[in-house]
C-alpha positions in Angstrom: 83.4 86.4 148.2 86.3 88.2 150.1 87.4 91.3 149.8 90.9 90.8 148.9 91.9 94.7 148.1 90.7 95.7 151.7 93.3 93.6 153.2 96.0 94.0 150.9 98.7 96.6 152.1 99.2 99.6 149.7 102.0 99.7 147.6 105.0 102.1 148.1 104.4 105.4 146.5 106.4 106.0 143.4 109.0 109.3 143.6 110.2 111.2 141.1 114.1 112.1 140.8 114.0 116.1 141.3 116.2 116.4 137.8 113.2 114.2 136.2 110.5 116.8 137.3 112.6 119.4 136.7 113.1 118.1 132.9 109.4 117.8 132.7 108.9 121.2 134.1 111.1 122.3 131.1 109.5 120.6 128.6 106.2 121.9 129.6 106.9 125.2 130.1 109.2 126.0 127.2 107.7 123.4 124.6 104.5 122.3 125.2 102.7 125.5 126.0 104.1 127.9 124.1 102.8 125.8 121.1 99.1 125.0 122.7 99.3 128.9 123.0 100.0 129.5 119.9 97.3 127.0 118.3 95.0 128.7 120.5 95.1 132.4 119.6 95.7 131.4 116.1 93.1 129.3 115.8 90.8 132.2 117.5 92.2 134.5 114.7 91.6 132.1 111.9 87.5 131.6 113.3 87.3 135.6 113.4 88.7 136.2 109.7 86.5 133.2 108.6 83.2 134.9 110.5 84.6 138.5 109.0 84.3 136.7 105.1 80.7 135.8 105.7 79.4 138.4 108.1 81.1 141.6 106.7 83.5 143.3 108.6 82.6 144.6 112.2 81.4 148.8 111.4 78.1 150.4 110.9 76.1 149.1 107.8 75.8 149.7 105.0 75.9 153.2 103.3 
């Protein structure tokens, strides 16, 4: 068997256009993010007020 891959050359790295990173920057930053973000701390709000309606709220117990 030869080992065809270890004498193969590699192949030309691919560039990116500094607009196209730039536009993916963007849509990262100011779209993607913000929303993942968002999800996140609602989503850790959402599992406290769930935990709050079967635990009780957080205080000292019961009087």
């Amino acid at each position: 068997m030869s080992d065809r891959h270890a004498t193969e050359p590699d192949p030309a790295p691919r560039r990116v256009s500094r607009g196209r990173e730039l536009t993916n920057f963007m849509i990262l930053a100011f779209g993607i993010w913000p929303v993942v973000a968002v999800g996140a701390v609602g989503g850790y709000g959402f599992l406290v007020w769930m935990y709050q309606l079967v635990a009780g709220p957080p205080g000292p117990g019961g009087h």
